[in-house]
Structure formats: C-alpha cells, structure tokens
C-alpha positions, 0 to 999 in steps of 0.5 A, a space after each residue: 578802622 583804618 590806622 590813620 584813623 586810630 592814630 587819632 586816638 591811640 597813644 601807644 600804637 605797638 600794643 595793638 596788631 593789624 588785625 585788632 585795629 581792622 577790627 575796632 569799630 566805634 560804638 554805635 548809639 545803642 551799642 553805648 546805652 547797653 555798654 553803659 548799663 551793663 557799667 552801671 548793673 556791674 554783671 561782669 560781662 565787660 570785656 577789656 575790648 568793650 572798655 576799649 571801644 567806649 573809650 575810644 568811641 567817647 574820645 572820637 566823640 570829645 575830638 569831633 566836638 572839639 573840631 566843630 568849636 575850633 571852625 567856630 571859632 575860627 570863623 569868628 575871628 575872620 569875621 573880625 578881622 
C-alpha cells in the first residue's frame, strides 16, 4: 500500500514505519471469511496484524461505499438543478 493510500485510513500515522505500510495489504474476499472464522472459533491465532488489515480492509470497504452515495447523490441534485 502506498502511504497516500494509508492516509486515508490511519489516524496516527507515527506508529507505523515505511516497511510496515509497504507491507499492508487489504484482505481479500477469502482472506476476510477465514479472518471471520478464526474470530468467531476464538483459536488464538490472530495476530494483532490480522486485526489490523480486517480493519483496515472493512474501513477501505465503508469509504469506497461511501463515495459511490455521495456521486449519487450529487448527480441527483445536478439533475435538479
């Protein structure tokens, strides 16, 4: 991820390095299910990295559908206008 990208969705962005923001990836469909499962079983295999990237991921996911009401409902009111 490049660190425009994570400025979208960190807030404190000193407590991350370079290398850890070059690493972060968002969770892919699959990747989201098993994170979800091994939530829900509470194994303990969870890293504080996985939390991570779930976050990040459902917070990337929440502002891209964000974005796609506020076009709609822009376009709306130039439509009225």
């Amino acid at each position: 991820m490049t660190i425009e990208e994570f400025k979208k969705y960190a807030i404190d962005l000193k407590r991350f390095n370079i290398a850890e923001v070059e690493e972060l990836t968002l969770m892919q469909p699959d990747e989201l299910d098993q994170y979800q499962t091994e939530l829900e079983r509470d194994t303990g295999n969870l890293s504080n990295w996985d939390h991570f990237r779930a976050f990040i991921t459902m917070k990337a996911k929440v502002k891209t559908y964000e974005d796609v009401v506020l076009n709609h409902i822009n376009s709306i009111r130039e439509e009225g206008e």
